[in-house]
N, CA and C atoms as a LAMMPS dump frame, in Angstrom:
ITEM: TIMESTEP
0
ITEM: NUMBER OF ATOMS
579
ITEM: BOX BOUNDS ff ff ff
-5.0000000000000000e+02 5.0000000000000000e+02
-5.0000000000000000e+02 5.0000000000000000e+02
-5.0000000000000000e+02 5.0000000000000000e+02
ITEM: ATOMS id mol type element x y z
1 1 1 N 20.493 -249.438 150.831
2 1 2 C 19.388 -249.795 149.96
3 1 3 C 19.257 -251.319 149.908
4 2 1 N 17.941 -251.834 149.899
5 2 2 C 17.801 -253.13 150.174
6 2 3 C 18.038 -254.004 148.417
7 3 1 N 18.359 -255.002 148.276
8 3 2 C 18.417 -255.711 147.318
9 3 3 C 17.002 -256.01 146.678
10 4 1 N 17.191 -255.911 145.356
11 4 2 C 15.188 -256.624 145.453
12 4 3 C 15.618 -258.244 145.064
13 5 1 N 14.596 -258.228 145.527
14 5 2 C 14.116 -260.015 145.135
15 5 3 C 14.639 -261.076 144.27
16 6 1 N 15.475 -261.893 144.42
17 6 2 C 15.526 -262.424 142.905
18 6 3 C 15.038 -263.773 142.622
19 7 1 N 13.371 -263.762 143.473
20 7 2 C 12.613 -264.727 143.596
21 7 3 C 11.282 -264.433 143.233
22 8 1 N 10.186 -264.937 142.69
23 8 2 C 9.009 -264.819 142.575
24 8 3 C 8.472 -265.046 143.655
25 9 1 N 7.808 -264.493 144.877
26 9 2 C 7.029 -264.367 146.085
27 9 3 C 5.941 -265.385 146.017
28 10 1 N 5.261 -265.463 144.915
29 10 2 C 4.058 -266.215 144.988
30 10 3 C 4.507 -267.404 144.389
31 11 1 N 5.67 -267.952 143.671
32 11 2 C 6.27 -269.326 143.417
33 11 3 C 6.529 -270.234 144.874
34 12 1 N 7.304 -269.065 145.207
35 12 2 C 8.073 -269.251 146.661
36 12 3 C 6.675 -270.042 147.23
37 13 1 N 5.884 -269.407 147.733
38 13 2 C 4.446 -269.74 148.506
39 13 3 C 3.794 -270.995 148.065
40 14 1 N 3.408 -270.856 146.906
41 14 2 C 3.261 -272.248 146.191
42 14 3 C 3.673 -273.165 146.396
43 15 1 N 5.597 -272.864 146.132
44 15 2 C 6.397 -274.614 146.653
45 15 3 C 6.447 -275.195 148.311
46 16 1 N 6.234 -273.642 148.979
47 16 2 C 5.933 -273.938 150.449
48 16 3 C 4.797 -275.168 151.271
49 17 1 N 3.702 -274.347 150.266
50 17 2 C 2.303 -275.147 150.322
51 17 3 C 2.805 -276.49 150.015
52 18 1 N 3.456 -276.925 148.84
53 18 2 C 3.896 -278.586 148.851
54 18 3 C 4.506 -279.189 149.703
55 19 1 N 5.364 -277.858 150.101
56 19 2 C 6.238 -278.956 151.213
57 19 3 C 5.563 -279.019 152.763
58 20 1 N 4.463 -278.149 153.248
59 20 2 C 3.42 -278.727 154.266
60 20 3 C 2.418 -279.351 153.633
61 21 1 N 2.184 -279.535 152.355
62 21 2 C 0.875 -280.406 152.169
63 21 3 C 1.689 -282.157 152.252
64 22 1 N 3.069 -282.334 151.673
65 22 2 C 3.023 -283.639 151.632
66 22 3 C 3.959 -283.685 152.995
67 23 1 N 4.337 -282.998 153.954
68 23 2 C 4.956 -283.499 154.949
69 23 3 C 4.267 -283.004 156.43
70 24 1 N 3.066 -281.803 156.682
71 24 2 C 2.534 -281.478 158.236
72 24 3 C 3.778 -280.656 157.881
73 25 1 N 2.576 -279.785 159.104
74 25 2 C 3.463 -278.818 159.542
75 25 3 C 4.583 -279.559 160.646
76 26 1 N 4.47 -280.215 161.567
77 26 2 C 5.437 -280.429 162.214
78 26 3 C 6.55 -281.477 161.596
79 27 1 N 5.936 -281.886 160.603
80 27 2 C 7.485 -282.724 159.678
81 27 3 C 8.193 -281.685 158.861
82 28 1 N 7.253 -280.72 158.445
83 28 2 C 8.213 -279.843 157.362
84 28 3 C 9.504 -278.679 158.006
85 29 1 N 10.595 -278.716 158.502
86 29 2 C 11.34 -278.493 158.917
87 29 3 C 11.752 -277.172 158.3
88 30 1 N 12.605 -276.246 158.837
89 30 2 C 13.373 -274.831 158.125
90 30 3 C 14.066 -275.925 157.222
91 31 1 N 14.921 -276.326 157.109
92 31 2 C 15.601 -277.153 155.965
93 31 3 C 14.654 -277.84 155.053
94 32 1 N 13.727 -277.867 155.197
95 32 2 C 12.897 -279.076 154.575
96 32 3 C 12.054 -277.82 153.119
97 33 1 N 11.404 -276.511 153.95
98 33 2 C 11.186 -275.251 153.474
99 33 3 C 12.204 -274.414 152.701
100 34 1 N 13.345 -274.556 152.963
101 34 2 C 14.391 -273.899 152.206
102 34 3 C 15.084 -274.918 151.385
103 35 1 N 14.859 -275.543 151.08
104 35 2 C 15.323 -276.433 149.983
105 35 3 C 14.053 -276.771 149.187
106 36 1 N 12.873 -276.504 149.493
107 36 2 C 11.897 -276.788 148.595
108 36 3 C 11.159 -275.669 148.092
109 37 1 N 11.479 -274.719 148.735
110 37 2 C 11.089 -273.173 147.957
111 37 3 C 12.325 -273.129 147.345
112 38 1 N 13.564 -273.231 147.131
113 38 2 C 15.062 -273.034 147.086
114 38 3 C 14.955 -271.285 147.83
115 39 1 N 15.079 -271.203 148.802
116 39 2 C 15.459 -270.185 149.257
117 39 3 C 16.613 -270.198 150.062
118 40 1 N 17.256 -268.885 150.955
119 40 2 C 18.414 -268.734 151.874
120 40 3 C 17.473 -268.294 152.992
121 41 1 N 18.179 -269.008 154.24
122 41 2 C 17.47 -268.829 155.314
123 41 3 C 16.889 -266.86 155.325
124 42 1 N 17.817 -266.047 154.902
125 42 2 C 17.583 -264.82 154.846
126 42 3 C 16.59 -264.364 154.394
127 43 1 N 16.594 -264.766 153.346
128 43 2 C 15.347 -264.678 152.014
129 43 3 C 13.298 -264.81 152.647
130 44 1 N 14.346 -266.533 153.43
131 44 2 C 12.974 -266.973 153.648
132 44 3 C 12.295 -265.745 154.712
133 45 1 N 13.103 -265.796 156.023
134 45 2 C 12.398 -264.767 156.658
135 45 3 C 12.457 -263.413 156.786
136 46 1 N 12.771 -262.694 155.563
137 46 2 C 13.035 -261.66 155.24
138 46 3 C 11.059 -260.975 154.314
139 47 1 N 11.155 -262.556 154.086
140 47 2 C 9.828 -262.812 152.995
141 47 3 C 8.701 -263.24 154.193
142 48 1 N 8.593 -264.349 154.74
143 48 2 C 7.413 -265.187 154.773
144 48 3 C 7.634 -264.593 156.597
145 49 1 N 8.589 -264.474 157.46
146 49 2 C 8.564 -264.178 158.494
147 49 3 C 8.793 -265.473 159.44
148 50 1 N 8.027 -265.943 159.202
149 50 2 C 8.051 -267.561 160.389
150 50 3 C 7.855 -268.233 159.659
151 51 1 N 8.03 -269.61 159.934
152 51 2 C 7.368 -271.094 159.419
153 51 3 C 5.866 -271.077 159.764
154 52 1 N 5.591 -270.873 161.009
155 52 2 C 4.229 -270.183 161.257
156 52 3 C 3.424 -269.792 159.946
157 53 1 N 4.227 -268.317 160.138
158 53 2 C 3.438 -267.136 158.833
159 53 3 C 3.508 -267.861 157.87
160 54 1 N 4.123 -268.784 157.073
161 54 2 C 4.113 -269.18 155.801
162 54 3 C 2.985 -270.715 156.029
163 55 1 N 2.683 -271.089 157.057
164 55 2 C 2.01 -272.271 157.005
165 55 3 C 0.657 -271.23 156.824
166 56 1 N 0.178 -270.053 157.64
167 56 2 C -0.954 -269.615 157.227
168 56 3 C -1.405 -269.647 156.103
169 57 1 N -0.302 -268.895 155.368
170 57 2 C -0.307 -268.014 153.96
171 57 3 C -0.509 -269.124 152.678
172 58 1 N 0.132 -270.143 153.511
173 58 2 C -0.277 -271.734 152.573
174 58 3 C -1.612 -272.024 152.609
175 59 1 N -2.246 -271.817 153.586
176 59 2 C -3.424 -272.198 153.93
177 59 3 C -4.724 -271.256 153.27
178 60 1 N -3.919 -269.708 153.609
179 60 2 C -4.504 -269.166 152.828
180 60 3 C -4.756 -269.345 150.892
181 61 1 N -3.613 -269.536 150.795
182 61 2 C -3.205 -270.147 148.932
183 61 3 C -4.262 -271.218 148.864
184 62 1 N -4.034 -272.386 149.472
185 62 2 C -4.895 -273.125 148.993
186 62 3 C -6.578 -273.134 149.012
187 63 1 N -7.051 -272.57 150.572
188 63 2 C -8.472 -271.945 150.388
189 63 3 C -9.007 -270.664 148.969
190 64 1 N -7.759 -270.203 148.37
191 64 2 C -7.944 -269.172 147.589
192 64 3 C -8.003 -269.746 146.334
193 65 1 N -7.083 -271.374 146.202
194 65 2 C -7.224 -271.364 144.96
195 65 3 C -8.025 -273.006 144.646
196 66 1 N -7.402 -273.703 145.618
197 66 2 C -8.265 -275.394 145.149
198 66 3 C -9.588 -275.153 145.309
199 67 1 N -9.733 -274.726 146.592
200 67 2 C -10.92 -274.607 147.401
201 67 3 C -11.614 -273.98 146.841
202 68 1 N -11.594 -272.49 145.93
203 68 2 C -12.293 -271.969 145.284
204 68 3 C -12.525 -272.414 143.893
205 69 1 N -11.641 -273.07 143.157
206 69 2 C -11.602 -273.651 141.87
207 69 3 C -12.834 -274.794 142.336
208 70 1 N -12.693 -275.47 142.917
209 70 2 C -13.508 -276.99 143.595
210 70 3 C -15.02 -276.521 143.412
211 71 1 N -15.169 -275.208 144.588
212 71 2 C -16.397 -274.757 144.878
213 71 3 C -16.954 -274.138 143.578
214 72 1 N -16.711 -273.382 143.085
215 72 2 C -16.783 -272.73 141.753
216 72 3 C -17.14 -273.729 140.387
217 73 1 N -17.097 -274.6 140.456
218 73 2 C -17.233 -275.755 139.649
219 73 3 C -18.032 -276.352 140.014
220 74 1 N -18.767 -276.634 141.493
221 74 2 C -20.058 -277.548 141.827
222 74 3 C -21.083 -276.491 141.936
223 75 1 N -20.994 -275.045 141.888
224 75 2 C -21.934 -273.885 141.806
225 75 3 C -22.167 -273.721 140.559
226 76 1 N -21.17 -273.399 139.869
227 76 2 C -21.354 -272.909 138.285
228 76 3 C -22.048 -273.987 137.262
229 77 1 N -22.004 -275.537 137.931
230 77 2 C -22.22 -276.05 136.59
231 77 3 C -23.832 -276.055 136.165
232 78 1 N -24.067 -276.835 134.83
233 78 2 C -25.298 -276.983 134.419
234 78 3 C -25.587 -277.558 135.418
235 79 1 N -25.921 -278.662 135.395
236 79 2 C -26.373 -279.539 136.612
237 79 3 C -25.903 -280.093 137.584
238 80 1 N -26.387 -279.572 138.665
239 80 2 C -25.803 -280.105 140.131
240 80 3 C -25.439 -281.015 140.514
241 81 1 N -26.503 -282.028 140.28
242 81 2 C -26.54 -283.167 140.339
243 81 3 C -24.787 -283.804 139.883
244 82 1 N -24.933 -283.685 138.776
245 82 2 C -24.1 -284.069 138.023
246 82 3 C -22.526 -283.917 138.037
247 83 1 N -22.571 -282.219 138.785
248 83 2 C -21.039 -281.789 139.392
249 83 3 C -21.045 -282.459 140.456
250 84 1 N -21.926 -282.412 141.62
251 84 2 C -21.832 -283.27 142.769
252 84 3 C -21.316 -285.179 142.651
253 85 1 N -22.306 -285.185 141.635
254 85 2 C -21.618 -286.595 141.068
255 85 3 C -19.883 -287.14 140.562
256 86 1 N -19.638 -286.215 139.779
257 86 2 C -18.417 -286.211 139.089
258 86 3 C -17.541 -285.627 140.754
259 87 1 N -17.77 -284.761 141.26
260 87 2 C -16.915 -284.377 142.472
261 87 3 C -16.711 -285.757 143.407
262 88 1 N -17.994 -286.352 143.326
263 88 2 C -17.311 -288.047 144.537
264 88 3 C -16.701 -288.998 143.624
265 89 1 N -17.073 -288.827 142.463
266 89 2 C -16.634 -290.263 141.371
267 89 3 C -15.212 -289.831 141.06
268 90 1 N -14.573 -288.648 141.065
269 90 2 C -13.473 -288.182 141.15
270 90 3 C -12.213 -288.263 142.023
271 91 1 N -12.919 -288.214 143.358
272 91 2 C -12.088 -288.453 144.162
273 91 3 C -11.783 -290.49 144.592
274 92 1 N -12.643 -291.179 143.384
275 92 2 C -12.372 -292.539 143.718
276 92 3 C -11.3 -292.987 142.053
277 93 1 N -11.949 -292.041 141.445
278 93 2 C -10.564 -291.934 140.186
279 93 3 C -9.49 -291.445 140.401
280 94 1 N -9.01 -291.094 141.366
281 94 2 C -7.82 -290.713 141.847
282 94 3 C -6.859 -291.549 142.733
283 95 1 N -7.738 -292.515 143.337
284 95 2 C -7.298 -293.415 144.349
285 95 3 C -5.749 -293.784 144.001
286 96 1 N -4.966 -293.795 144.744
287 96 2 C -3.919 -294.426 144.082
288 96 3 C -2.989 -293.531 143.687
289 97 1 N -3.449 -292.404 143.303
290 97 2 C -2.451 -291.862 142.099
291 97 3 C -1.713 -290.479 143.151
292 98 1 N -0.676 -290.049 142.885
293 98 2 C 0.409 -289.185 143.974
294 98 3 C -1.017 -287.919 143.874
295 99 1 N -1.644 -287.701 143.628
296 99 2 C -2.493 -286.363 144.518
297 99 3 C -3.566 -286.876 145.618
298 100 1 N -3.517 -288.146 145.476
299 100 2 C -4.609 -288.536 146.292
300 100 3 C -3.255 -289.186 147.385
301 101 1 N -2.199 -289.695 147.174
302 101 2 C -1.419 -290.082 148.233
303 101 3 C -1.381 -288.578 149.196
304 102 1 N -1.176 -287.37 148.73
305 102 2 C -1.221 -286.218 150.009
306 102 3 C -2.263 -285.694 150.86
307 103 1 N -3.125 -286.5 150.272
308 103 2 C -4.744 -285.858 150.808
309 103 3 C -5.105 -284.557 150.791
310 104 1 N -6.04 -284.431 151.277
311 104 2 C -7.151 -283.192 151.315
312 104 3 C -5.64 -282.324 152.466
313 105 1 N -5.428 -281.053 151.814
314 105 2 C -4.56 -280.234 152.653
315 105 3 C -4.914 -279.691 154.023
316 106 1 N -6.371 -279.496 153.986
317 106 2 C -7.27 -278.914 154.956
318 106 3 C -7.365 -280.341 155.924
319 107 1 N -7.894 -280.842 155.209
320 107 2 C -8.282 -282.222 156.256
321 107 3 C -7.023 -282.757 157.176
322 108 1 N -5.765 -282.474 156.426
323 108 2 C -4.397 -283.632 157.157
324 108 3 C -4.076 -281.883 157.818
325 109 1 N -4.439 -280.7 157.815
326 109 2 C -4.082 -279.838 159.006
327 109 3 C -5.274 -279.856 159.798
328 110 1 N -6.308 -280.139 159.593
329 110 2 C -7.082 -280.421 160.735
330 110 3 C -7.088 -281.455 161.36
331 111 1 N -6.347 -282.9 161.501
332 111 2 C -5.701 -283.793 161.951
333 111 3 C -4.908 -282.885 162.42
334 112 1 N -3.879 -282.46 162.374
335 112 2 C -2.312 -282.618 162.882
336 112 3 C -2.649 -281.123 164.025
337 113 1 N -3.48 -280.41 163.149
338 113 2 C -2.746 -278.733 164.103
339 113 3 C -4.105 -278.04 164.537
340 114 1 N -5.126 -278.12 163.92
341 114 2 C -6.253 -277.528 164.621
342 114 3 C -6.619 -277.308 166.2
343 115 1 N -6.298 -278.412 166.364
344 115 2 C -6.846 -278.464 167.97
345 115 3 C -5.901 -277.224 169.031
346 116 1 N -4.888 -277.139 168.48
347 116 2 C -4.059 -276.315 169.201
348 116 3 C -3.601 -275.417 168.152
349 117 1 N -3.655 -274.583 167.007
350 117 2 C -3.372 -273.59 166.373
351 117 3 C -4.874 -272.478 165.923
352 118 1 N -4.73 -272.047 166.664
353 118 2 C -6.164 -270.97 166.289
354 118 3 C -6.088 -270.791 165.397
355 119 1 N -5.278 -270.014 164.599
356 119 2 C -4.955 -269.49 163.437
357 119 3 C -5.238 -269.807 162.14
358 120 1 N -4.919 -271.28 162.425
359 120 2 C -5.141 -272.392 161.459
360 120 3 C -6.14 -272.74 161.262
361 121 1 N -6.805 -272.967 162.314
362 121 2 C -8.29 -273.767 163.139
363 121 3 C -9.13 -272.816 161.642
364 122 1 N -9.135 -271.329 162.317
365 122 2 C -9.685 -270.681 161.427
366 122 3 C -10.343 -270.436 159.978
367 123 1 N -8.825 -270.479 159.193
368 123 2 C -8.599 -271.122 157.779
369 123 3 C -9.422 -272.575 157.258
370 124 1 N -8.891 -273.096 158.464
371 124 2 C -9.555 -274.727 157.955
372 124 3 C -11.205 -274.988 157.885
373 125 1 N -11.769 -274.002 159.289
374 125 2 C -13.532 -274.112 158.961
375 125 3 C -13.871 -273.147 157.976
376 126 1 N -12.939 -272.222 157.244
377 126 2 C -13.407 -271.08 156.149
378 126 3 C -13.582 -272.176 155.061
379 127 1 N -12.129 -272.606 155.229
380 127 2 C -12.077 -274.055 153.513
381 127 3 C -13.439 -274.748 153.689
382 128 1 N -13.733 -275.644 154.953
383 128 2 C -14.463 -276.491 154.757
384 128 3 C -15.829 -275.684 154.546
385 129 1 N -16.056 -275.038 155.146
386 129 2 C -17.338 -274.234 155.253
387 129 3 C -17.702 -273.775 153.322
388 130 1 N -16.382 -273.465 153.144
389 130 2 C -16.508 -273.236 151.379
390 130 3 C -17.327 -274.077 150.829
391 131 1 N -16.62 -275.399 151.242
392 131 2 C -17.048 -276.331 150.194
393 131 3 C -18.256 -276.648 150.602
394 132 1 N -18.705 -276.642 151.763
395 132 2 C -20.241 -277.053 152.264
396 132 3 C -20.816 -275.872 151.474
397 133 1 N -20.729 -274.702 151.503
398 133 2 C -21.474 -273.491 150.657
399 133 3 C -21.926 -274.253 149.533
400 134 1 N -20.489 -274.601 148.657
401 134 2 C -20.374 -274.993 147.154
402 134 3 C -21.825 -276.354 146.871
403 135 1 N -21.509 -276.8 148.247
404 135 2 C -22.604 -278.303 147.978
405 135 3 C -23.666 -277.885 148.03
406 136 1 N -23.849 -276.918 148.718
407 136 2 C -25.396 -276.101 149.122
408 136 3 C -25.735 -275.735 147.517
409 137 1 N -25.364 -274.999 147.363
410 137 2 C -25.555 -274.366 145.842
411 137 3 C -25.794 -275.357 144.925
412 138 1 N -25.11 -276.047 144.587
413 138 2 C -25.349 -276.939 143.804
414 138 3 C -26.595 -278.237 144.348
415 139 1 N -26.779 -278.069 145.274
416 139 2 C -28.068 -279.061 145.595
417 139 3 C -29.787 -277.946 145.098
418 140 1 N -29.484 -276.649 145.726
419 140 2 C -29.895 -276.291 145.45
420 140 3 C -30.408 -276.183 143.74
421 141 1 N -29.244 -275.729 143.323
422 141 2 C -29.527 -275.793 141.943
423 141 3 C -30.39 -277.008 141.043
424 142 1 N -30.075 -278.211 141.727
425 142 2 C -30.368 -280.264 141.061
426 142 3 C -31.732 -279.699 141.772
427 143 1 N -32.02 -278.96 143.145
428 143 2 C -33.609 -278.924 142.71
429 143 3 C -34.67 -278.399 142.334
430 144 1 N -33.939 -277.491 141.776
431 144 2 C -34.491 -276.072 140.367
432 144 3 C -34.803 -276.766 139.625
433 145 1 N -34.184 -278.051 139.05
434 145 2 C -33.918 -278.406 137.782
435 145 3 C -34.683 -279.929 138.62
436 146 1 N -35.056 -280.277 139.39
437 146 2 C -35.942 -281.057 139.765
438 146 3 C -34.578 -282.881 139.577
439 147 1 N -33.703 -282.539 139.86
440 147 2 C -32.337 -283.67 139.906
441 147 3 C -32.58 -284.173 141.377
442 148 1 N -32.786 -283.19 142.306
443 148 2 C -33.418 -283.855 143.569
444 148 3 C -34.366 -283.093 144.284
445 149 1 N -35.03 -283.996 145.076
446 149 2 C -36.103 -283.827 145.745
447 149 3 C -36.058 -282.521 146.677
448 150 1 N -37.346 -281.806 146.486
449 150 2 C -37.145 -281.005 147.031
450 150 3 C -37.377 -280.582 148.28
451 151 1 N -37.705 -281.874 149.087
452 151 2 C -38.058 -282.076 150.455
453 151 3 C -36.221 -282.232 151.084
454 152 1 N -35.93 -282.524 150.435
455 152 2 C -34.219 -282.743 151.26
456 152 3 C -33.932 -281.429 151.667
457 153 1 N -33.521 -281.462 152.687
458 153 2 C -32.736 -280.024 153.367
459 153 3 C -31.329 -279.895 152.641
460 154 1 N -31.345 -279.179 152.059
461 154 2 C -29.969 -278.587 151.351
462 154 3 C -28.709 -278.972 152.169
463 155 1 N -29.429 -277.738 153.509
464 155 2 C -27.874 -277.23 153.975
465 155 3 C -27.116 -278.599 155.08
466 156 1 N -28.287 -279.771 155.717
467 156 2 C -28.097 -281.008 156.173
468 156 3 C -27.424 -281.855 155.235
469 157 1 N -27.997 -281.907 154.079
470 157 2 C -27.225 -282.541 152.701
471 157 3 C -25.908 -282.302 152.57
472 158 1 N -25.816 -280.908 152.61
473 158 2 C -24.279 -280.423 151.957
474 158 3 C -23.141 -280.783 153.419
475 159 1 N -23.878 -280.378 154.267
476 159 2 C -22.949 -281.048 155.562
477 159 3 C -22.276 -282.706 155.599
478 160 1 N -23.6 -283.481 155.098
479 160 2 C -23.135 -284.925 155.045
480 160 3 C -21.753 -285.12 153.604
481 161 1 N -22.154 -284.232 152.488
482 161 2 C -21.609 -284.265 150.914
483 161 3 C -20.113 -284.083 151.339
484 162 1 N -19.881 -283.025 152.421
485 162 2 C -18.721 -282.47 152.911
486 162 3 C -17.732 -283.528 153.897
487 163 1 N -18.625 -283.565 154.753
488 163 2 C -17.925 -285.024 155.535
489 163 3 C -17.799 -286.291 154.421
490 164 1 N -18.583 -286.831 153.992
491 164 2 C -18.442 -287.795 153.577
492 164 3 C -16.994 -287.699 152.487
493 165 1 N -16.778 -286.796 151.689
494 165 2 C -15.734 -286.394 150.433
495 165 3 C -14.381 -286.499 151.79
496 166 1 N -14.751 -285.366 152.867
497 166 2 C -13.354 -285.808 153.657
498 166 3 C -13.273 -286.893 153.987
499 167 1 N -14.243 -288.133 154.521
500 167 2 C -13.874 -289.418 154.575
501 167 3 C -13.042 -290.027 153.769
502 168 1 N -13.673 -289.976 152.789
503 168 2 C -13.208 -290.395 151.775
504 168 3 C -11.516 -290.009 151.105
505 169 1 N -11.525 -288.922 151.239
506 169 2 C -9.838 -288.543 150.899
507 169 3 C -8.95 -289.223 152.027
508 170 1 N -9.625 -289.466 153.227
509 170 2 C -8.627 -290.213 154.344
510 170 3 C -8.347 -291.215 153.901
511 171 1 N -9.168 -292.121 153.528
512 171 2 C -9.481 -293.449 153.183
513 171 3 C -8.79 -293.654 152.022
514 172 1 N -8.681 -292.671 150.946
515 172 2 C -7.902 -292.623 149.717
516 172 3 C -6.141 -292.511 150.449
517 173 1 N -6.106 -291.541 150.991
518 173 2 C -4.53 -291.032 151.535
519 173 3 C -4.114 -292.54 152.224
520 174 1 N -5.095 -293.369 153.188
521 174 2 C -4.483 -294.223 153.743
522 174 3 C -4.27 -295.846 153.126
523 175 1 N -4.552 -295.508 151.439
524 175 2 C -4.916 -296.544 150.856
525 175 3 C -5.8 -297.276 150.461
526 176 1 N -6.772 -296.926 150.757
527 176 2 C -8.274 -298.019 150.631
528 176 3 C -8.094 -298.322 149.244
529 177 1 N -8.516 -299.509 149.272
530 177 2 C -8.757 -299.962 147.38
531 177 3 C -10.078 -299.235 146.743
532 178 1 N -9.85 -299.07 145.182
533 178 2 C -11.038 -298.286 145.077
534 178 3 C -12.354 -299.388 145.18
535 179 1 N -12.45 -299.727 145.179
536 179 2 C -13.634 -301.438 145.442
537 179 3 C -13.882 -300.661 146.339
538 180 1 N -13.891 -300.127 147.984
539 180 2 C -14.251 -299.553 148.906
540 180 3 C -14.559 -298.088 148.649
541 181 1 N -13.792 -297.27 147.959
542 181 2 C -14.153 -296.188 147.812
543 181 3 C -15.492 -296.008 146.987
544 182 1 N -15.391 -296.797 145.874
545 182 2 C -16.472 -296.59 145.365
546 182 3 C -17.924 -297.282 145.811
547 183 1 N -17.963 -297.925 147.172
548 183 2 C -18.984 -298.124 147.959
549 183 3 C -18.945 -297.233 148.518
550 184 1 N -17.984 -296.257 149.358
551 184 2 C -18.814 -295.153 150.095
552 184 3 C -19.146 -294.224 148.555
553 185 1 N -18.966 -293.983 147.575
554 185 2 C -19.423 -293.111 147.069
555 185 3 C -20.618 -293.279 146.267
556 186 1 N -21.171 -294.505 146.123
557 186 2 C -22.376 -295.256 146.084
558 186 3 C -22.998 -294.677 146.732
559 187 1 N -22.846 -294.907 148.334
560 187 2 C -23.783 -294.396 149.433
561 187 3 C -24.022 -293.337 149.53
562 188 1 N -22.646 -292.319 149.176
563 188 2 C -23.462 -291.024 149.435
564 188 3 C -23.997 -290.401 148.577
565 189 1 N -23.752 -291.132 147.211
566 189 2 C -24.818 -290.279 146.313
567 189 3 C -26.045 -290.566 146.539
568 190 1 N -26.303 -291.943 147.041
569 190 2 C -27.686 -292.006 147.08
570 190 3 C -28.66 -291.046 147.994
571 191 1 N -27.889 -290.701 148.84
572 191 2 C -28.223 -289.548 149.407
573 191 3 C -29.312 -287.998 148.899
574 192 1 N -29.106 -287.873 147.384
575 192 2 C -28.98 -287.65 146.55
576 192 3 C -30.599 -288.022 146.095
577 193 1 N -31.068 -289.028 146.414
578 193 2 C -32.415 -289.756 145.528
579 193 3 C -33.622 -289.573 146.352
């Protein structure tokens, strides 16, 4: 008879996700994973299967939960405009501070592993594609409510809203002062007018 668990599965996953969000998959090591989930090598692949399987399942976690919390918040709000606003002015209030030192999780695995992990590749245009949805919606919405023009193409908009926010988290991760950040986020709101 097998032992059960004497770990929470979805803790486990969680602390995983930290230890590839602030180190890549190819820095985060079996030692690096089992000391930061606290697991026994047994445990781990008894549970998650590979370093592989658990980088998915990270990937999956975080498209399930930032990514949807993020998107869900520039759809749902009163005004679009206004979530779209607070979503770039946010990421230049952060500059500096340890969540903006790890960057966008999606963005630093589409640097490091996309090009050669299908798997991943996958996950990463679902995330981004999310959040382009999320911008869609909410542009949409600012021009219900007449916040912007309604000659702008939404779904061209939300493409630039999307790139530009990942610029920007690079630029945050690699230090930029906010004096710079908050010129690109100048620019792309104006986008916006």
């Amino acid at each position: 008879m097998a032992r059960p668990r004497e770990f929470d599965e979805d803790i486990a996953l969680e602390l995983g996700m930290q230890v590839f969000w602030a180190r890549g998959y190819e820095g985060a090591t079996l030692n690096h994973l089992l000391d930061g989930m606290g697991l026994s090598k047994s445990s781990f692949y008894e549970t998650f299967g590979s370093k592989h399987d658990l980088f998915i399942a990270a990937l999956d976690l975080y498209n399930a939960s930032v990514v949807e919390e993020s998107a869900a918040a520039l759809e749902n709000a009163t005004s679009g405009r206004k979530a779209i606003t607070s979503y770039v002015d946010g990421i230049v209030a952060t500059a500096g501070k340890e969540e903006a030192d790890l960057g966008c999780f999606l963005v630093n695995c589409a640097t490091e592993v996309a090009a050669f992990d299908g798997d991943a590749l996958e996950r990463i245009e679902s995330g981004l594609g999310r959040y382009e949805k999320a911008f869609r919606t909410a542009l949409k919405n600012a021009q219900q409510s007449r916040e912007v023009a309604k000659k702008r193409d939404p779904r061209s908009l939300a493409r630039v809203l999307t790139s530009g926010v990942c610029g920007m988290r690079v630029m945050a991760q690699a230090g930029a002062k906010r004096a710079a950040l908050r010129d690109v986020a100048k620019s792309t709101l104006s986008l916006l007018d």
